[in-house]
N, C-alpha and C positions, 0 to 999 in steps of 0.2 A: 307792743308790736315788735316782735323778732326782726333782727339782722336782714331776712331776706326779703320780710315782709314790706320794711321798710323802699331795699333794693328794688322792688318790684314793684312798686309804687312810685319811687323817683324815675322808674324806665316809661313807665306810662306816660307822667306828668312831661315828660323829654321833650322839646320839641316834632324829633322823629317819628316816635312813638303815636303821638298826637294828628299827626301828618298821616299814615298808615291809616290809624282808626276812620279818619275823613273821609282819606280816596276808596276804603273798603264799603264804608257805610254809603258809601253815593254810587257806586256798580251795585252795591246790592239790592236797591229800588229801583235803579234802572234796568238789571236787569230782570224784572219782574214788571216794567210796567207795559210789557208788550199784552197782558191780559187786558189791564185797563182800554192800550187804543184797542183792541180787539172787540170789547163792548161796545165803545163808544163808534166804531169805523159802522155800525150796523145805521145811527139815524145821524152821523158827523161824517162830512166829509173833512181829508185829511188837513187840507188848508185850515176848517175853521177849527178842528183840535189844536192846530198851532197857534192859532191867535190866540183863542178862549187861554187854554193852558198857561198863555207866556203873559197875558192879562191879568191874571189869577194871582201869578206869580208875582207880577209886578205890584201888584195891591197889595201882597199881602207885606213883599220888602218895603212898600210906602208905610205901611202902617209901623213896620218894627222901626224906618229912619224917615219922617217927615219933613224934615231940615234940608236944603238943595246945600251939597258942598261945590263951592267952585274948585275949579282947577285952574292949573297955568294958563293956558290959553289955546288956541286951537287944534295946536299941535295934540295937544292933551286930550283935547275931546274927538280929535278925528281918531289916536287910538280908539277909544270906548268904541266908537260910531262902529269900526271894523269888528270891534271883536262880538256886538250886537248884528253886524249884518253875517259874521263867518258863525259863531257859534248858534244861534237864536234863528237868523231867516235861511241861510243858504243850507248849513246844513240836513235842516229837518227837510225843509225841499226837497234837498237831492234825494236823501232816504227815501220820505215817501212817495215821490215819482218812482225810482227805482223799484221800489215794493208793486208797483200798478206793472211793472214791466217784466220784471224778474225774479226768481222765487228768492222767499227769505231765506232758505238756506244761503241762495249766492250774495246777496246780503249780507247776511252778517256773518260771513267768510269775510268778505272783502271790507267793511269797514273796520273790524277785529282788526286791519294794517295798520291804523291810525296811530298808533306807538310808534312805529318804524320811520311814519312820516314826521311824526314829533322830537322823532329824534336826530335826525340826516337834519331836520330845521332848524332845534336848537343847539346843533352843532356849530351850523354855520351862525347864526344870529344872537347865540346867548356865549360868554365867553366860557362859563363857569359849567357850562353841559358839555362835559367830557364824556366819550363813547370808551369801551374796549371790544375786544371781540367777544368775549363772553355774552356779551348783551344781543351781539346776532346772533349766537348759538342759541341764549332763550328766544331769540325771535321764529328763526326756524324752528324749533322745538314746539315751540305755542301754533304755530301755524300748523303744522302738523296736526297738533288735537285736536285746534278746531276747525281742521277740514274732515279730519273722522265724524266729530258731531256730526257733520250736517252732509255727509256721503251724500246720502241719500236722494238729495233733491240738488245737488248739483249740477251744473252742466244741461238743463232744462230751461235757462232763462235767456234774454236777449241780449245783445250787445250792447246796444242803449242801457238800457236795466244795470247792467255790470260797469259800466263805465259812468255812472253817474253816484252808483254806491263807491268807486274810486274817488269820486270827486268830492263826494260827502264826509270819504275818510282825509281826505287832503287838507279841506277847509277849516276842520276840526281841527287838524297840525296845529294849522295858523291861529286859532283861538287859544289852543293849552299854550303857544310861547306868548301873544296878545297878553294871557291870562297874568306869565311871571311880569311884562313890561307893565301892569297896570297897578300891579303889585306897589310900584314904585312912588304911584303918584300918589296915592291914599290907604293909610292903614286899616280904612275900616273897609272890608271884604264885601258885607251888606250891602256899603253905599254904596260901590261902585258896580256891585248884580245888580242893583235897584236899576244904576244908570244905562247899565250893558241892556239890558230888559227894555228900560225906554227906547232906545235906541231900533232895536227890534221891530219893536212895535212900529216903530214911524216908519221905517224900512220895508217894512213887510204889506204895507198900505195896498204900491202896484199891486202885490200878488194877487190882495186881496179882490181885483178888479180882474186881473186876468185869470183869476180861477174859480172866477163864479161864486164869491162865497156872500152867505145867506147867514143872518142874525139867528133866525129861527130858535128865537131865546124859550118858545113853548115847549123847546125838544127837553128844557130842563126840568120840568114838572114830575118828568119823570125820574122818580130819587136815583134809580142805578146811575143811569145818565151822568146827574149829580154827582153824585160819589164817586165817581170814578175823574171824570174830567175833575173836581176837587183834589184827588189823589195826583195828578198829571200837573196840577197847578201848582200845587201848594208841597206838594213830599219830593216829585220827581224833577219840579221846576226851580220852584223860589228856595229849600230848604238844600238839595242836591248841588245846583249851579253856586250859589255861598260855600257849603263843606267841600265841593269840588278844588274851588279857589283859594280856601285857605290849605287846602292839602296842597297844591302848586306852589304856595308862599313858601310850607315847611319842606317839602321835599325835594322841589320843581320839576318842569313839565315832563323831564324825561319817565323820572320817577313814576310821578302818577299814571300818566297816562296807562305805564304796562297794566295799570289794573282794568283798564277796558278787555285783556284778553280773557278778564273771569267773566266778562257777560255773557258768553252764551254758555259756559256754565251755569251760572246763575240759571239763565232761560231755560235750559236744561233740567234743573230742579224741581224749577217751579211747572215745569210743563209737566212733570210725572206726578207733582203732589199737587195740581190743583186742575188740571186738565187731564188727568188721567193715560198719560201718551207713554209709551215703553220705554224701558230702559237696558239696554242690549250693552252684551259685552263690549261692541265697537266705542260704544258713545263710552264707556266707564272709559277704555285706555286712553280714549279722545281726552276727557276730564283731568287725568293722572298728568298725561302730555303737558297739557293746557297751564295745569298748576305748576309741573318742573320748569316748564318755559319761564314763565314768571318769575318764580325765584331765580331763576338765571339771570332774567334781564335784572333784576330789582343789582344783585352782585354787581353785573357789568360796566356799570355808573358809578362815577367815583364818591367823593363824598356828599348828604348832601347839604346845599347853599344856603349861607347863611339866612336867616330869617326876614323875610322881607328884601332881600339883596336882590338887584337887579344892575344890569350892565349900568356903569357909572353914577353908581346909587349906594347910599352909605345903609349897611344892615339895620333893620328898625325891627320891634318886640310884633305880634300882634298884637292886636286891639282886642283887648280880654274880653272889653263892650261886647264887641262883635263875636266873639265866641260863647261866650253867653245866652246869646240872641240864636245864634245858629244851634246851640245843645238844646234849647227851646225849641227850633222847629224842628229836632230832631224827632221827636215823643210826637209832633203831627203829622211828620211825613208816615210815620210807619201806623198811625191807630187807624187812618182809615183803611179797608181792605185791606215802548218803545221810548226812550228816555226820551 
């Protein structure tokens, strides 16, 4: 192996490097799994996608960690509790109420903020999330592209609708800093999405009462059905919310999160190459935009945090275990076939 070969090798193995691969590889199914709810929204209503999906997900991180790890003590577990009711019930809520109110374009214009929120958050909350202004210059920049994407269907939705995909973008904030402080209490990534996922689940009970939902476990006979809600569990849920979180450990939250403003690029993609929709010179500049924003914010963030370091917490390796496990679900999330 030559000089560079080697070089280019130890850049990948980096931590950083590492971190990157994660947060790219988990917008990049999420943002393609808006086909799957689009199958599934035809005999599922949105509540019970949320359950089944986050169920799925939960099993399948039971089955990779069986073992209950304790924590300190409640303090400990009302984090988890939060970051299961803000990433897990409240979010997907808000989305898809918002979706029944307001078009997806204003949608996923305004959740696309969720960086910005992450960031004015873990400015004040995380010591080590330093801002500059270059990083609002990508933020504007990225806002810009993708308000070209989605021109089109703008400005046609309701205020309700608009104001609850803000509040979807908000509550997300609070999970990607949740994400670094949980960082702190256990090094294995797995266990604690396993825990985040229960937590969800228990939380998410009311909804299930006040939104009518229906087992109707026969709708699954039907294989698409299947395979798709699969795909939602197990690629976009259980293997996505893990690579999410270990990209937060290496890079943290401010970091990652910019990579939510390639989703509706992504969606973009995949709407031309699997749903056949146009692709116009607006949406190309929109895309070009979207990408320079990005690498702008990715600059405007100082270095990043050591691994595993969280506010008053001594730097810890990742848990190789755990990443292991997650390269594993990576090769499931993607062979089968709205994050």
């Amino acid at each position: 192996m030559s000089a560079r070969e080697r070089a280019v090798a130890a850049g990948v193995r980096s931590p950083a490097a590492r971190g990157h691969l994660f947060a790219l590889f988990t917008v990049a199914v999420w943002g393609t799994t808006f086909v799957a709810t689009k199958v599934l929204l035809v005999n599922f209503a949105p509540i019970e996608i949320l359950f089944y999906r986050f169920l799925i997900g939960f099993l399948v991180l039971w089955a990779c960690r069986p073992r209950h790890v304790k924590l300190g003590g409640w303090r400990e577990e009302a984090l988890v509790a939060a970051a299961g009711l803000t990433g897990v019930v409240l979010y997907f809520l808000f989305e898809n109420i918002a979706l029944t109110s307001t078009t997806a374009s204003n949608v996923g214009v305004i959740v696309a903020v969720n960086p910005f929120f992450t960031a004015l958050l873990s400015s004040v909350l995380l010591r080590d999330e330093k801002l500059h202004p270059v990083f609002f210059a990508g933020f504007a920049l990225a806002m810009a592209g993708i308000v070209l994407i989605s021109w089109e269907g703008l400005g046609t939705g309701s205020v309700v609708g608009d104001l609850l995909a803000v509040a979807a973008a908000a509550v997300w904030a609070v999970y990607a800093v949740l994400t670094r402080k949980l960082a702190a209490l256990c090094d294995d990534t797995i266990q604690m999405t396993k825990r985040t996922f229960a937590w969800g689940l228990v939380l998410m009970v009311p909804a299930l009462f006040l939104l009518d939902f229906q087992f109707g476990v026969e709708r699954f006979a039907d294989p698409v059905m299947t395979a798709n809600m699969l795909f939602l569990g197990v690629g976009a849920s259980a293997a996505c919310f893990a690579t999410w979180g270990i990209a937060v450990r290496l890079l943290g939250a401010v970091k990652t999160s910019a990579y939510i403003y390639l989703v509706p690029v992504i969606t973009v993609a995949a709407s031309v190459a699997v749903l056949g929709e146009p692709l116009t010179p607006q949406i190309c500049v929109g895309v070009v935009l979207t990408c320079a924003g990005l690498v702008l914010s990715e600059r405007g963030k100082g270095a990043p945090p050591a691994v595993g370091a969280a506010e008053g917490s001594e730097p810890r390796a990742v848990d190789d275990r755990a990443e292991r496990v997650v390269n594993d679900g990576e090769g499931a999330a993607v062979s089968p076939a709205d994050r």
